[in-house]
KOLGUBA-588874 format. One record per residue (C-alpha): residue in one letter; x, y, z negated; residue number from 1. Coordinates in Angstrom, 1 decimal, decimal comma, m for minus. Example, Ala and Ser with C-alpha at 12.3 -4.5 7.8 and 13.67 -1.06 7.14 Angstrom:
<sites>
site resn->A&xx->12,3&yy->m4,5&zz->m7,8&resi->1 $
site resn->S&xx->13,7&yy->m1,1&zz->m7,1&resi->2 $
</sites>
This chain:
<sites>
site resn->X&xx->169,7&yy->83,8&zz->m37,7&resi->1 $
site resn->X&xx->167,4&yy->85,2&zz->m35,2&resi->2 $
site resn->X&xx->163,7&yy->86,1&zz->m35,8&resi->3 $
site resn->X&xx->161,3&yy->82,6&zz->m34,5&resi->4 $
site resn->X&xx->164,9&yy->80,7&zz->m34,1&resi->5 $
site resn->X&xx->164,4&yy->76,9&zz->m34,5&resi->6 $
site resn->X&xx->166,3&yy->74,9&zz->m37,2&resi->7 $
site resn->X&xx->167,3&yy->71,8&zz->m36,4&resi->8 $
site resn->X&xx->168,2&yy->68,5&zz->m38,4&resi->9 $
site resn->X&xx->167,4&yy->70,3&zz->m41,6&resi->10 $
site resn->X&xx->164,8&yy->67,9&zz->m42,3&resi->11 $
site resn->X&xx->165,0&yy->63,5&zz->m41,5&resi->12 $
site resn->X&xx->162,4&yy->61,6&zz->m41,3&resi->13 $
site resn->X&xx->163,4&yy->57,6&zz->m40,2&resi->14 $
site resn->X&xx->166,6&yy->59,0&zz->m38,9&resi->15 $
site resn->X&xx->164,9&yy->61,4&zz->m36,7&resi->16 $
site resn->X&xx->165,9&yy->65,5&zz->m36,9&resi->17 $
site resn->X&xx->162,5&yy->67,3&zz->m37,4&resi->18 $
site resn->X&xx->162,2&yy->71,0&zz->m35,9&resi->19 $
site resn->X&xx->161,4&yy->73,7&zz->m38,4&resi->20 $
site resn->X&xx->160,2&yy->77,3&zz->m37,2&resi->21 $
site resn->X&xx->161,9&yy->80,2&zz->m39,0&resi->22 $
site resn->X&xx->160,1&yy->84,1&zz->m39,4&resi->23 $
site resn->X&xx->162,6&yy->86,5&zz->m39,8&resi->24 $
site resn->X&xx->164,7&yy->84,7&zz->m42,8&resi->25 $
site resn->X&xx->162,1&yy->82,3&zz->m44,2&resi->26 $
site resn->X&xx->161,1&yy->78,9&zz->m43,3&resi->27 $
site resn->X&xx->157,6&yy->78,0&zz->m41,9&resi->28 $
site resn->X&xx->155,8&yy->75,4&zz->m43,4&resi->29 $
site resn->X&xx->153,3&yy->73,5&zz->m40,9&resi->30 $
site resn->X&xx->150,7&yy->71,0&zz->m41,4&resi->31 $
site resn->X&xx->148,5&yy->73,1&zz->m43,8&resi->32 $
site resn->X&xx->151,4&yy->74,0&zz->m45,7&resi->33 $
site resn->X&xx->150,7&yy->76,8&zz->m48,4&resi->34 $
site resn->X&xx->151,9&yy->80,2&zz->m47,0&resi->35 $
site resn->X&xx->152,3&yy->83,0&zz->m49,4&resi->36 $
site resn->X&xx->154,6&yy->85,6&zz->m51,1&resi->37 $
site resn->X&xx->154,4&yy->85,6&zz->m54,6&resi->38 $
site resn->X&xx->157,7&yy->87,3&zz->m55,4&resi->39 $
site resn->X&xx->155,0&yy->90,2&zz->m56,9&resi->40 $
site resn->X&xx->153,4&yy->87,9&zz->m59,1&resi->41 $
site resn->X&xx->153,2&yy->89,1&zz->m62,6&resi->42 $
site resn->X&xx->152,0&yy->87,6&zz->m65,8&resi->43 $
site resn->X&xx->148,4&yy->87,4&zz->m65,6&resi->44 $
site resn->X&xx->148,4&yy->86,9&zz->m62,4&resi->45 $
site resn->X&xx->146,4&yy->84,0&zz->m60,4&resi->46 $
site resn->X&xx->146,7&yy->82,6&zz->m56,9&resi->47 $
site resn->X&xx->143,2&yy->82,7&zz->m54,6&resi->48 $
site resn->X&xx->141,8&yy->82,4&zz->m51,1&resi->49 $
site resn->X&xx->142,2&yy->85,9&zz->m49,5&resi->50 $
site resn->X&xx->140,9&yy->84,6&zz->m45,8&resi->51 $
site resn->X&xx->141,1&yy->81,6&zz->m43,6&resi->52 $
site resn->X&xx->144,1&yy->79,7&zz->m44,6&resi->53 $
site resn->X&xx->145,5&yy->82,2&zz->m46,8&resi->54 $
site resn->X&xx->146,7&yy->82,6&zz->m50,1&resi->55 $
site resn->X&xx->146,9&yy->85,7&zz->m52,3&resi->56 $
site resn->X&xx->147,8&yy->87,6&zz->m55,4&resi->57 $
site resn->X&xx->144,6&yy->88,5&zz->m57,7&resi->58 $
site resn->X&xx->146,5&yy->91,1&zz->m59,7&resi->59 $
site resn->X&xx->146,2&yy->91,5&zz->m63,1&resi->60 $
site resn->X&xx->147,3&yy->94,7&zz->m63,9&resi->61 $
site resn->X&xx->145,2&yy->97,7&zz->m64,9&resi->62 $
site resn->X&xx->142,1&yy->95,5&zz->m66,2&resi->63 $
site resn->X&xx->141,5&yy->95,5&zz->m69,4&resi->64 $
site resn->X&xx->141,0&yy->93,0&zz->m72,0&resi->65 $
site resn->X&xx->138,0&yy->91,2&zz->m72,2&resi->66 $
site resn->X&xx->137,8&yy->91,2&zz->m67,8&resi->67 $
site resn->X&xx->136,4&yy->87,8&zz->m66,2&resi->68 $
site resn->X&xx->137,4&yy->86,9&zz->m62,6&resi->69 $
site resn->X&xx->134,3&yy->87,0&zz->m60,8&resi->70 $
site resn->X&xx->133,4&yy->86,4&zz->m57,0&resi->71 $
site resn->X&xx->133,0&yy->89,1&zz->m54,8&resi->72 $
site resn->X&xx->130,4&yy->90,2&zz->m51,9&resi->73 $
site resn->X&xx->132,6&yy->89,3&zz->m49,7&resi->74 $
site resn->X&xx->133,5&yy->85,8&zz->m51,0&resi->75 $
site resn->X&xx->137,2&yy->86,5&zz->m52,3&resi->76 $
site resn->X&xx->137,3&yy->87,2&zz->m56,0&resi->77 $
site resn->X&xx->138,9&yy->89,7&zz->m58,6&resi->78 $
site resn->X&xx->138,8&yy->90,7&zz->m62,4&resi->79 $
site resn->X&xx->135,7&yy->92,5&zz->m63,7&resi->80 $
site resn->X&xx->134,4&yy->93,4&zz->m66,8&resi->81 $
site resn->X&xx->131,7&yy->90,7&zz->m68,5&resi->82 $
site resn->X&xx->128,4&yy->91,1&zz->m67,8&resi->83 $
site resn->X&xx->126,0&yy->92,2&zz->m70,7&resi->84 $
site resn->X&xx->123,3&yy->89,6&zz->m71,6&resi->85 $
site resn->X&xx->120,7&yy->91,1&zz->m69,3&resi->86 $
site resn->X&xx->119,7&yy->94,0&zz->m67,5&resi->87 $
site resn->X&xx->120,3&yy->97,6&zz->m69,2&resi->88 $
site resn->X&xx->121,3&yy->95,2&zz->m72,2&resi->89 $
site resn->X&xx->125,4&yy->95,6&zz->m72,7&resi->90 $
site resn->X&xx->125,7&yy->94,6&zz->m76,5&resi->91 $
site resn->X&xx->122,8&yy->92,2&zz->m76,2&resi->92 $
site resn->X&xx->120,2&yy->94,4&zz->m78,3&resi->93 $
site resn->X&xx->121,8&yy->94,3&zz->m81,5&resi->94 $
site resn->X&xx->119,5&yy->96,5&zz->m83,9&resi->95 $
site resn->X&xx->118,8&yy->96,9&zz->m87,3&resi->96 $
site resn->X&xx->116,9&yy->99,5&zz->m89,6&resi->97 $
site resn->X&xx->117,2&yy->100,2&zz->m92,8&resi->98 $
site resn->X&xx->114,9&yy->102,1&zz->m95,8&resi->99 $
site resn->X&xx->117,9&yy->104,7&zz->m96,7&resi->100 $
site resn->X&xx->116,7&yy->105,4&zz->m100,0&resi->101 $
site resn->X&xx->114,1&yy->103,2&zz->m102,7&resi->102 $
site resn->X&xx->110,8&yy->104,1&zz->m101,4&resi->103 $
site resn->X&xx->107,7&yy->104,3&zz->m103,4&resi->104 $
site resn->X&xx->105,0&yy->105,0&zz->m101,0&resi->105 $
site resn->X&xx->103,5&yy->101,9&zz->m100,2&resi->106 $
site resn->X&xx->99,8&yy->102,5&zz->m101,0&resi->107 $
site resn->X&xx->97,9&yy->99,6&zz->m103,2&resi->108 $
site resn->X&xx->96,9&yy->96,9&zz->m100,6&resi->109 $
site resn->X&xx->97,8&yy->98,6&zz->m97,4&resi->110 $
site resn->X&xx->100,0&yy->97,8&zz->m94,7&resi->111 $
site resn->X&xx->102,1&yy->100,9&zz->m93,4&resi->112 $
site resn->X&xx->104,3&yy->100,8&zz->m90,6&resi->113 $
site resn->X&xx->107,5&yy->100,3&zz->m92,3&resi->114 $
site resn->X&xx->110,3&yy->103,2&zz->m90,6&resi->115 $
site resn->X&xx->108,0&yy->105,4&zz->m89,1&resi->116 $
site resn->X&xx->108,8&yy->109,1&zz->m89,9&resi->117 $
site resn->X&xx->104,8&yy->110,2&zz->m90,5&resi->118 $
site resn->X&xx->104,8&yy->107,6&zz->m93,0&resi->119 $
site resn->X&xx->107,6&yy->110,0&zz->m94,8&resi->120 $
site resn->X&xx->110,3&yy->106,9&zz->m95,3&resi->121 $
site resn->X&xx->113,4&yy->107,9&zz->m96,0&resi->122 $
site resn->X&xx->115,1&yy->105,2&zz->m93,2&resi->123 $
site resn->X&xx->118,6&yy->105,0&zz->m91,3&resi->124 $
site resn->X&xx->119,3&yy->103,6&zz->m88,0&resi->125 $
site resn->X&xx->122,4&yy->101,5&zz->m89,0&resi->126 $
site resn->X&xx->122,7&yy->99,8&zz->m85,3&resi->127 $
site resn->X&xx->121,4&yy->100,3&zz->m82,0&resi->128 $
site resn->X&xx->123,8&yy->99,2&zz->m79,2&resi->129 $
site resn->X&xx->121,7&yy->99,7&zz->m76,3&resi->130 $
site resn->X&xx->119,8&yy->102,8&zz->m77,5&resi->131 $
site resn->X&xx->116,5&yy->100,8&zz->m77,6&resi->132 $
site resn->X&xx->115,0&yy->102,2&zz->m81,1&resi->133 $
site resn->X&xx->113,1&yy->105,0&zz->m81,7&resi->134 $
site resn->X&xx->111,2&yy->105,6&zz->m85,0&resi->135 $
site resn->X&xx->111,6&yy->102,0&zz->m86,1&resi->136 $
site resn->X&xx->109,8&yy->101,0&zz->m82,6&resi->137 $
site resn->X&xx->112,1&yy->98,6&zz->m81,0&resi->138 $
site resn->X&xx->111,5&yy->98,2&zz->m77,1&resi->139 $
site resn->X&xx->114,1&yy->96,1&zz->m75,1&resi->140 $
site resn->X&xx->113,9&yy->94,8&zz->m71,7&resi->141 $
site resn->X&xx->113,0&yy->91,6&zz->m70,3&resi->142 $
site resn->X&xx->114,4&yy->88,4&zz->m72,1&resi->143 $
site resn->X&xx->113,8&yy->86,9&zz->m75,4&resi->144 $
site resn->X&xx->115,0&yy->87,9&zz->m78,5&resi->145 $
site resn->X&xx->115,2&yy->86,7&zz->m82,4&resi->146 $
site resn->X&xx->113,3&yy->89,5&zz->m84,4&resi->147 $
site resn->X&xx->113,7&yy->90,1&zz->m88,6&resi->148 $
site resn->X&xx->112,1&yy->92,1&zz->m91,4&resi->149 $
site resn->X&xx->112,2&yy->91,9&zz->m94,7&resi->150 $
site resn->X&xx->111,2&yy->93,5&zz->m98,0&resi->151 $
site resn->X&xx->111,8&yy->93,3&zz->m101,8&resi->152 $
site resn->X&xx->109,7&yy->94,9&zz->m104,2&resi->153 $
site resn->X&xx->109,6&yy->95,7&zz->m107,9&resi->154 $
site resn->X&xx->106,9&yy->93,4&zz->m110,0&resi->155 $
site resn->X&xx->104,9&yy->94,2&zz->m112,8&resi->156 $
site resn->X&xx->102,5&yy->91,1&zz->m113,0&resi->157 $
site resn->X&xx->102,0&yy->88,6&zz->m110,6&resi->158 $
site resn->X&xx->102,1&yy->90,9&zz->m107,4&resi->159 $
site resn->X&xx->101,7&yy->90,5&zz->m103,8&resi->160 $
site resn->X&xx->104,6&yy->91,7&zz->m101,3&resi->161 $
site resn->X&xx->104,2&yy->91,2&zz->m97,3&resi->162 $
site resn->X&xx->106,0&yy->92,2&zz->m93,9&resi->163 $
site resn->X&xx->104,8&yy->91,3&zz->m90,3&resi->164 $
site resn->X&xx->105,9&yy->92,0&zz->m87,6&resi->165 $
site resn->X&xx->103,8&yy->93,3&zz->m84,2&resi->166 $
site resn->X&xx->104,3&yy->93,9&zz->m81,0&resi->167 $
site resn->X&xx->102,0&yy->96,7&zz->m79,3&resi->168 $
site resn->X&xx->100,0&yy->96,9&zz->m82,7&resi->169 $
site resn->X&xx->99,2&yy->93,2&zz->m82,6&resi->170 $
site resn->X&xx->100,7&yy->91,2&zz->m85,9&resi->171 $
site resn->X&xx->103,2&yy->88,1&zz->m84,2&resi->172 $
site resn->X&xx->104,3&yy->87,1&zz->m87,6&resi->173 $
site resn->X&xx->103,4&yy->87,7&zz->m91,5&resi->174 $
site resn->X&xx->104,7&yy->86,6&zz->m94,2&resi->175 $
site resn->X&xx->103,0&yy->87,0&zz->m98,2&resi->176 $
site resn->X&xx->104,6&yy->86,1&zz->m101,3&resi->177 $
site resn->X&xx->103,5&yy->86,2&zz->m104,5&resi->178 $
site resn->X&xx->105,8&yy->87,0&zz->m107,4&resi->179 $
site resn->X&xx->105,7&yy->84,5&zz->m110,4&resi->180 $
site resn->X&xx->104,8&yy->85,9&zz->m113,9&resi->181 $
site resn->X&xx->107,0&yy->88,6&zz->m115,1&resi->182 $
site resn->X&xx->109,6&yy->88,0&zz->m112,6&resi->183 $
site resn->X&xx->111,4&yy->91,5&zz->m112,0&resi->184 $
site resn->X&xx->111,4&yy->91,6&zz->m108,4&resi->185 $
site resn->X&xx->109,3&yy->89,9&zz->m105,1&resi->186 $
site resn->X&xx->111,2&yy->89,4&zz->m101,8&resi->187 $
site resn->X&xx->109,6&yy->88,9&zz->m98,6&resi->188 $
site resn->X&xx->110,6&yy->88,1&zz->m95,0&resi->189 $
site resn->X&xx->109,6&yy->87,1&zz->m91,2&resi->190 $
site resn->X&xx->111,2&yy->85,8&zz->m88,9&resi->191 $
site resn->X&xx->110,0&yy->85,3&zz->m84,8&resi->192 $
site resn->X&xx->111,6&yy->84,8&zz->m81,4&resi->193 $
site resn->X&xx->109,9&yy->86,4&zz->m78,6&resi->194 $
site resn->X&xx->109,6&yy->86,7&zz->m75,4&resi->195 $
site resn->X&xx->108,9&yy->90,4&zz->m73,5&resi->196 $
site resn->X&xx->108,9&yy->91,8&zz->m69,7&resi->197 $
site resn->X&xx->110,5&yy->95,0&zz->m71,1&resi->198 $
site resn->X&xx->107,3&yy->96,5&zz->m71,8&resi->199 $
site resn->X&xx->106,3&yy->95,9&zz->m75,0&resi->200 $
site resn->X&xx->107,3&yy->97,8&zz->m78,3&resi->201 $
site resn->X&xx->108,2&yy->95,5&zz->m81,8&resi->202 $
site resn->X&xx->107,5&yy->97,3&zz->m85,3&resi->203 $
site resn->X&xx->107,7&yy->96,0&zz->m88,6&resi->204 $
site resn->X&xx->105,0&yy->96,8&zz->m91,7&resi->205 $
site resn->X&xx->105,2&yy->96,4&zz->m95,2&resi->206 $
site resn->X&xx->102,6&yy->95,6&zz->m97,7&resi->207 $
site resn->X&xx->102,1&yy->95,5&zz->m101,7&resi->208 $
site resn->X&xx->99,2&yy->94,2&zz->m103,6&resi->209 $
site resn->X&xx->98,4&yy->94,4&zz->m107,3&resi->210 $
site resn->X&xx->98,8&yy->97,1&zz->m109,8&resi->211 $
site resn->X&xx->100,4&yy->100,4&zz->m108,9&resi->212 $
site resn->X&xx->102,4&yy->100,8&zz->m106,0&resi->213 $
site resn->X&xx->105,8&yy->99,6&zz->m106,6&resi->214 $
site resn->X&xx->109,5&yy->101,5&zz->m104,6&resi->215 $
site resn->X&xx->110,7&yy->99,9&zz->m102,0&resi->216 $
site resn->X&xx->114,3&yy->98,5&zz->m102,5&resi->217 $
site resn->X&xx->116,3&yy->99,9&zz->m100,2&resi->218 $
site resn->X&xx->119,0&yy->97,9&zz->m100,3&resi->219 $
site resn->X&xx->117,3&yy->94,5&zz->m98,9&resi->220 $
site resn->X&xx->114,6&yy->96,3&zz->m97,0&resi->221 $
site resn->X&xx->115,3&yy->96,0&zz->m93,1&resi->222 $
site resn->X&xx->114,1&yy->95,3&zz->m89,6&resi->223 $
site resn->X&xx->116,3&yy->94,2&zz->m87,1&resi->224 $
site resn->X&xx->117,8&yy->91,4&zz->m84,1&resi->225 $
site resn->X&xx->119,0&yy->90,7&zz->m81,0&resi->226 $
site resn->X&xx->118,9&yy->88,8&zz->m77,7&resi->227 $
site resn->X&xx->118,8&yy->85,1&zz->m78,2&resi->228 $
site resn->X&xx->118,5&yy->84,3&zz->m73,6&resi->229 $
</sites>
């Protein structure tokens, strides 16, 4: 069969032979008829608009897992790896701080800032996936974001723990707790969403009040959050 031959009375339509065009060795369909060779298609593969009536292959092979398909400049579309929450945020700020070792510093009625290395506190950066702590200073870029600290403190009689947390050296949230009688320990925390431009820097402080100053557990003593929008 020659190249652009015409087949005839391959199709009937009310008795009538309808003309079929032919390229090289495969029929033409007409009308708006769906023209494309998938005989590369491979698992993972999807079918998409590559131009003006026409049909193409959006390979699958070679991305990784995890990729979304995602529309191009250009209007056609392809697989690309998922965008992060936000700009320069790829693990959506996930941080968290802890006190490394019991810490008995905390001076009688004074807030100090609570993993800041000239306050000599023993601290370890557990998590940081964007690289936005330093010092126990916490600066991410524009968005909001769901904030935590929290303390617990050894009790001798009826003494007064507290955290807050501030944002450029301004207190956002504080929380004070009083322990009960001879109860062994006091535990603390605040909680705060907020909302930055990028510029502003989040700490955390810790407080005790009442006898002499009590160590820090280190266990259940940490700052730390992540993007909420």
């Amino acid at each position: 069969m020659g190249a652009n031959s015409v087949v005839k009375s391959v199709f009937k339509k009310s008795g009538t032979s309808i003309s079929a065009s032919v390229s090289g060795d495969k029929l033409v369909h007409e009308a708006g008829g769906i023209e494309a060779d998938i005989s590369a298609v491979a698992k993972g593969d999807i079918l998409a608009g590559s131009g003006t009536g026409a049909i193409g292959i959006i390979a699958a092979s070679g991305k990784s897992d995890g990729d979304v398909l995602t529309l191009q400049a250009d209007g056609t579309v392809d697989y690309e790896a998922a965008g992060g929450g936000g700009a320069g945020v790829s693990g959506d700020g996930l941080f968290m701080v802890q006190i490394d070792d019991n810490w008995s510093s905390v001076a009688h009625a004074t807030w100090v800032k609570a993993f800041d290395d000239d306050e000599n506190i023993r601290w370890a950066e557990r998590i940081d996936d964007d690289n936005l702590l330093a010092d126990g200073v916490y600066t991410p870029p524009a968005g909001k974001y769901y904030l935590h600290a929290q303390m617990a403190t050894w009790n001798q009689d009826e003494e007064t723990a507290g955290v807050r947390i501030q944002k450029d050296g301004g207190t956002i949230m504080q929380t004070l707790s009083r322990a009960a009688g001879d109860a062994s320990t006091i535990s603390v925390a605040a909680d705060i969403i907020v909302e930055t431009d990028g510029n502003y820097a989040f700490t955390a402080d810790f407080y005790h009040e009442g006898g002499a100053p009590q160590a820090i557990n280190a266990t259940t003593s940490w700052f730390g959050g992540w993007r909420v929008s």
